[in-house]
ROSE-4610 file (N, C-alpha, C; in Angstrom, 1 decimal, always signed):
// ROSE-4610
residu = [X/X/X/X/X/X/X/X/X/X/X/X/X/X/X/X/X/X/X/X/X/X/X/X/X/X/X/X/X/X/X/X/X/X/X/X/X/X/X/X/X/X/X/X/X/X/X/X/X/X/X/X/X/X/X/X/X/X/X/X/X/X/X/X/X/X/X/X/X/X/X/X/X/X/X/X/X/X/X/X/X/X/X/X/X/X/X/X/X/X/X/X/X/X/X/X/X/X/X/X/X/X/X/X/X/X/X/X/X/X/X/X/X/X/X/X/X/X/X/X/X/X/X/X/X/X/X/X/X/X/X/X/X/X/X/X/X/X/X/X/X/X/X/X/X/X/X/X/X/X/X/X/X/X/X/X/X/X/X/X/X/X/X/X/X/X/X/X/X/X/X/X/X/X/X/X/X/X/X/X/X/X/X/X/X/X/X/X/X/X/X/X/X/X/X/X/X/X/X/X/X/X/X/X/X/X/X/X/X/X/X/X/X/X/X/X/X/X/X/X/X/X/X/X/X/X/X/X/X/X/X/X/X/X/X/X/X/X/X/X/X/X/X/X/X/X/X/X/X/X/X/X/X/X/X/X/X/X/X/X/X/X/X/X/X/X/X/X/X/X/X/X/X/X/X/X/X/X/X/X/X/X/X/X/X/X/X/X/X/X/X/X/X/X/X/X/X/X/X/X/X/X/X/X/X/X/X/X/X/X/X/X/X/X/X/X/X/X/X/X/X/X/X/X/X/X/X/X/X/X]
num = [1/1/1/2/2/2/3/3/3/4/4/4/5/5/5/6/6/6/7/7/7/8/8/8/9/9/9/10/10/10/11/11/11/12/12/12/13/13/13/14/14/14/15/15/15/16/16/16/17/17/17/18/18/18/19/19/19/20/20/20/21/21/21/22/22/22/23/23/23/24/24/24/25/25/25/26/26/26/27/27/27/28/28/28/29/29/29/30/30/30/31/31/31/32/32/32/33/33/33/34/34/34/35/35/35/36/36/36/37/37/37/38/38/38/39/39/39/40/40/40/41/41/41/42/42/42/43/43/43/44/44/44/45/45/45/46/46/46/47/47/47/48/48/48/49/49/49/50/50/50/51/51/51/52/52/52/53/53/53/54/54/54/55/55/55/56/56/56/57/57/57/58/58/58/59/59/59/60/60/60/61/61/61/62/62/62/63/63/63/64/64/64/65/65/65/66/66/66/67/67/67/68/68/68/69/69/69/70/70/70/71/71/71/72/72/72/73/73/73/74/74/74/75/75/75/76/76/76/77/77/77/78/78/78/79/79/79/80/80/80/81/81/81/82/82/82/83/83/83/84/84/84/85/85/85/86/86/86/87/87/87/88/88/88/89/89/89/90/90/90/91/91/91/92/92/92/93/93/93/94/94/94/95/95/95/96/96/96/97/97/97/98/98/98/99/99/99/100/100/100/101/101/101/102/102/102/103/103/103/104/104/104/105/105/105/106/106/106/107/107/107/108/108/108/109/109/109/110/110/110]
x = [+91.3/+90.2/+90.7/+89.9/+90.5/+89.6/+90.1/+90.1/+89.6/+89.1/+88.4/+88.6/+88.7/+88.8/+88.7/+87.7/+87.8/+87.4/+88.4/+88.3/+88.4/+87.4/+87.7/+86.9/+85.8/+84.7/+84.7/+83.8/+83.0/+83.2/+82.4/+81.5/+82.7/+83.5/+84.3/+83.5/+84.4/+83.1/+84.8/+84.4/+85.1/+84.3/+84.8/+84.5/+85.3/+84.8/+85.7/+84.8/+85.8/+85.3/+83.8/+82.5/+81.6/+80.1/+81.5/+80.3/+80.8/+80.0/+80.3/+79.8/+80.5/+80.4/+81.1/+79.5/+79.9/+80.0/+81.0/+81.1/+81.1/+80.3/+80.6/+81.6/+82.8/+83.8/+84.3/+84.0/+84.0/+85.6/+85.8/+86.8/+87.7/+87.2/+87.5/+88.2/+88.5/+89.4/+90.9/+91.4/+92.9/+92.7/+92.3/+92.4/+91.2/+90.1/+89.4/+89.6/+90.4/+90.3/+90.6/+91.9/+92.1/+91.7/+90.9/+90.0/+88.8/+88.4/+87.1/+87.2/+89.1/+88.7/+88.9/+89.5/+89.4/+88.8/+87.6/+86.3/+85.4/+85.8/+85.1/+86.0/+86.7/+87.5/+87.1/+87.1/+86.9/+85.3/+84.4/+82.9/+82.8/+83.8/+83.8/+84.8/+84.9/+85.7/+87.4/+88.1/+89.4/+90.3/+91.4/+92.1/+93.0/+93.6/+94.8/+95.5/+95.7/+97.1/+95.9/+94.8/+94.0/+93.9/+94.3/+94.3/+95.0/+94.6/+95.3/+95.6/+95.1/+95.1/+94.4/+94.9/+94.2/+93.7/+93.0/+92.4/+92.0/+92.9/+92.3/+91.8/+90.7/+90.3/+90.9/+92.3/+93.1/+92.9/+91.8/+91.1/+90.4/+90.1/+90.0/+89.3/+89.4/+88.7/+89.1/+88.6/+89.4/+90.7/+91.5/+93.0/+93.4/+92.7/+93.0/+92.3/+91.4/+90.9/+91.5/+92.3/+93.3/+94.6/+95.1/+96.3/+96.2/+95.4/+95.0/+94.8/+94.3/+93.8/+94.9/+96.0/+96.8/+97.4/+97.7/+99.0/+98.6/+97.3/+96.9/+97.3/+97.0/+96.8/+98.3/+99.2/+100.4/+101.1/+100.8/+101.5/+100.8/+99.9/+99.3/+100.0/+99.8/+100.6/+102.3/+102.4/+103.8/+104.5/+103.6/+103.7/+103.2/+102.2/+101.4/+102.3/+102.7/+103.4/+102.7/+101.6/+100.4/+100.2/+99.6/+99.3/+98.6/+98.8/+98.3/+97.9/+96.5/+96.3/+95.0/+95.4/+94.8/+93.3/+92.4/+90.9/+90.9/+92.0/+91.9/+92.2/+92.3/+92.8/+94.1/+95.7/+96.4/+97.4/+98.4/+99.0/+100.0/+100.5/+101.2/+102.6/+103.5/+103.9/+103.7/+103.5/+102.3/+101.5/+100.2/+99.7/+99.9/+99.5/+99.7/+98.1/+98.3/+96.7/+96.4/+95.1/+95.1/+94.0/+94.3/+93.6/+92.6/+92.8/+92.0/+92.2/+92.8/+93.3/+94.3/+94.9/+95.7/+95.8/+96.7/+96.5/+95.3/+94.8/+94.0/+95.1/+96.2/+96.7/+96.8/+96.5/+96.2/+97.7/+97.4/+99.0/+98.6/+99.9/+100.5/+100.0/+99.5/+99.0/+100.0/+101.4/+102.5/+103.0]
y = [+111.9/+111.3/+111.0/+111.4/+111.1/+109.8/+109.0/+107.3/+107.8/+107.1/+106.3/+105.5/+104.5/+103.3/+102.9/+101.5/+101.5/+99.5/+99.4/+97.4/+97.3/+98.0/+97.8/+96.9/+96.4/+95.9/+94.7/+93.8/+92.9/+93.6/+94.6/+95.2/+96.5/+96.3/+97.3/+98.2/+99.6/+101.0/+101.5/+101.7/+102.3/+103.9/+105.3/+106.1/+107.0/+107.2/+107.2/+108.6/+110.4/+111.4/+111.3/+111.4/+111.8/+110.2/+109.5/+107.8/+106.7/+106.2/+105.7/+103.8/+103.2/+101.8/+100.7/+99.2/+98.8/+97.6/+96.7/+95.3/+94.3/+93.1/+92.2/+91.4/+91.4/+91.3/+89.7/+89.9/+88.5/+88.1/+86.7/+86.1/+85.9/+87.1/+87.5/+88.8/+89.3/+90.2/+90.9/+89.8/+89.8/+89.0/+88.2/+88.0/+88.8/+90.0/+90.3/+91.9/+92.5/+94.1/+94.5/+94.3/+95.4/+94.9/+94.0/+94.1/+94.7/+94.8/+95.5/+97.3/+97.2/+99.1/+99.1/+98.4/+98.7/+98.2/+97.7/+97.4/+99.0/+99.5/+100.9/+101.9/+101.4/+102.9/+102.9/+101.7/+101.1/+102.2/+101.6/+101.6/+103.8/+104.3/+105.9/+106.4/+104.9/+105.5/+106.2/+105.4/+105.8/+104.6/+104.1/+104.0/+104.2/+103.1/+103.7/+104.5/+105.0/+106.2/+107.5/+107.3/+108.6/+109.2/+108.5/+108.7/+109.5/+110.4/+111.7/+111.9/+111.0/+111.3/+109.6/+108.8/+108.5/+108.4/+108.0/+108.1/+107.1/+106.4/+104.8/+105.4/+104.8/+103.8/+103.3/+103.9/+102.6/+102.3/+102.6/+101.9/+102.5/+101.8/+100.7/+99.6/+98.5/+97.2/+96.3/+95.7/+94.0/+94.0/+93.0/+92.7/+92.5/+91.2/+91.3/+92.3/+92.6/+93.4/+95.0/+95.3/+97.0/+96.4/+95.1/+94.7/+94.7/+94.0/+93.8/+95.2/+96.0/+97.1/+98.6/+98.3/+99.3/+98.7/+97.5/+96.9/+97.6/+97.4/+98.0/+99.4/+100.2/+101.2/+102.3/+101.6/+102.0/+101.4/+100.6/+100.0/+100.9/+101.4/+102.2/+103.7/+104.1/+105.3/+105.4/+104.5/+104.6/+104.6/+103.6/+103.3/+104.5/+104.8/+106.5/+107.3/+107.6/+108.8/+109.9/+109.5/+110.5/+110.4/+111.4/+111.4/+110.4/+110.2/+109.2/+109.9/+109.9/+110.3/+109.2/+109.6/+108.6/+109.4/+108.9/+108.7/+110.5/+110.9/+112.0/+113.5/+112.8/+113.1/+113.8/+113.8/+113.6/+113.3/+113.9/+112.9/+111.8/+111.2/+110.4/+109.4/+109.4/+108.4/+107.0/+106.5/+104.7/+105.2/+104.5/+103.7/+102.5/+102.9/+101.6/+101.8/+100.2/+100.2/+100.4/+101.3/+101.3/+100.1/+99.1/+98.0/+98.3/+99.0/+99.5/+98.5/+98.0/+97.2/+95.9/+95.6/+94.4/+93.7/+92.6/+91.6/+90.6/+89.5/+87.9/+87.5/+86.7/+85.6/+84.8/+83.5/+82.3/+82.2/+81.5/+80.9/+79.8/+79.4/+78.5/+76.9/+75.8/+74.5/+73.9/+74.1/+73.2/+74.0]
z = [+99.0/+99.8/+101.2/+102.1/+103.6/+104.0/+104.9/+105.2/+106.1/+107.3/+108.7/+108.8/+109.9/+109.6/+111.7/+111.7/+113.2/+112.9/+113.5/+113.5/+114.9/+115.8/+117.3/+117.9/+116.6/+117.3/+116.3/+116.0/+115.1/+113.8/+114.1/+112.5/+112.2/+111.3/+110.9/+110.4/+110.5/+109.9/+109.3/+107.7/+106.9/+106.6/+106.4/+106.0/+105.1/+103.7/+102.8/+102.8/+102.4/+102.5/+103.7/+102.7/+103.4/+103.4/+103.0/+102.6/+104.0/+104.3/+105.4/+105.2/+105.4/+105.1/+106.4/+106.5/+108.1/+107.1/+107.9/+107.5/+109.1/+108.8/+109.8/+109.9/+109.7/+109.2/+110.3/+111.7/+112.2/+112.1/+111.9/+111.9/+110.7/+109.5/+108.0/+108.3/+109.3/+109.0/+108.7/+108.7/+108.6/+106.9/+106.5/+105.4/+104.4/+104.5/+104.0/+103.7/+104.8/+105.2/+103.9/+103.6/+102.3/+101.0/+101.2/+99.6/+99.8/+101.1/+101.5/+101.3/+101.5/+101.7/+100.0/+99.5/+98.2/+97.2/+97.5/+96.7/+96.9/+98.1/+98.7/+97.8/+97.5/+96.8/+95.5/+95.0/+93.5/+93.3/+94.2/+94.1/+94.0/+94.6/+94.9/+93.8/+92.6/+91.3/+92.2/+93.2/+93.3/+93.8/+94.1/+94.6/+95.6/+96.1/+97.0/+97.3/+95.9/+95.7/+95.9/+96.0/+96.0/+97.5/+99.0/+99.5/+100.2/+100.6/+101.4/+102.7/+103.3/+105.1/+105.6/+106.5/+107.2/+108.9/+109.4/+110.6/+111.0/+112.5/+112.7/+114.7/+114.9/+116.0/+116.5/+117.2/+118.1/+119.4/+119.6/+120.6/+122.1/+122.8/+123.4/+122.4/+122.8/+121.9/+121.9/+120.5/+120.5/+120.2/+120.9/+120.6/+119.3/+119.0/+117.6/+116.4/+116.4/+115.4/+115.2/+116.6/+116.5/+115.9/+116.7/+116.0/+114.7/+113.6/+112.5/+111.8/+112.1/+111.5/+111.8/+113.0/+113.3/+112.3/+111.8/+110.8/+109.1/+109.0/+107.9/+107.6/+108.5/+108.4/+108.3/+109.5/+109.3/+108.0/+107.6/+106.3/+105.0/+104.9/+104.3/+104.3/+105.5/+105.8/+105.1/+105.7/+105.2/+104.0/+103.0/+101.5/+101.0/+101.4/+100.2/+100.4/+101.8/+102.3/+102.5/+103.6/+103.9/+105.6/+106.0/+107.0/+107.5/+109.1/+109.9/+111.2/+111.4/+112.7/+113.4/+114.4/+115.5/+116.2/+117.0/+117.0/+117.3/+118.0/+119.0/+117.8/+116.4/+115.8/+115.7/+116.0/+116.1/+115.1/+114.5/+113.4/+114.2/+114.0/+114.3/+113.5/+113.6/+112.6/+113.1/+113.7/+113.4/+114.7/+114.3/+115.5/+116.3/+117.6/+118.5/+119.3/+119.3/+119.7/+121.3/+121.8/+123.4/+123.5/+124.0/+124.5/+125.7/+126.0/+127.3/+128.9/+128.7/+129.9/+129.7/+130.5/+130.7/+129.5/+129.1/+128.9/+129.5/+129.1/+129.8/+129.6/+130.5/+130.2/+131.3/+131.1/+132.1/+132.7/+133.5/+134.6/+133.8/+133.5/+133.0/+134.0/+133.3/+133.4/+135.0/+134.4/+134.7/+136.4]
């Protein structure tokens, strides 16, 4: 089964083969993602280990939501021992996320 996976925004979009699933995932996604992809796998009768390939969204987007979801996704990659490719489709051995610009960080108070 080939993955999708894009946490670039609010509403994560999981796409498992040819089924496509959105979650508002909000401020639940570091503690929610991987029971979400794997309630999706459960629900398509598979598992983890059924995964053959995946494909992440690394961006432009939100900071934390690529950070979170490149972490997943490379940790995934690497435990199955399956391909990893990026939006451009690409294989890659990890993602890193393109933020699309700068850091925000304030000058310091002091």
């Amino acid at each position: 089964m080939k993955m999708y996976l894009d946490t670039s925004t609010p509403t994560t979009i999981l796409k498992l083969d040819d089924h496509e699933y959105k979650w508002e995932s909000g401020r639940d996604l570091a503690e929610n993602l991987l029971a979400f992809i794997h309630d999706k796998l459960v629900e398509n009768g598979k598992d983890f280990k059924d995964l053959e390939e995946i494909t992440f969204m690394s961006g432009p987007g939100s900071f934390t939501g690529l950070r979170i979801g490149a972490a997943v996704v490379n940790t995934l990659a690497n435990e199955l021992n399956i391909p990893l490719k990026n939006h451009h489709g690409e294989i890659v051995k990890i993602i890193l996320p393109d933020y699309g610009r700068g850091a925000n960080i304030s000058k310091p108070v002091k």
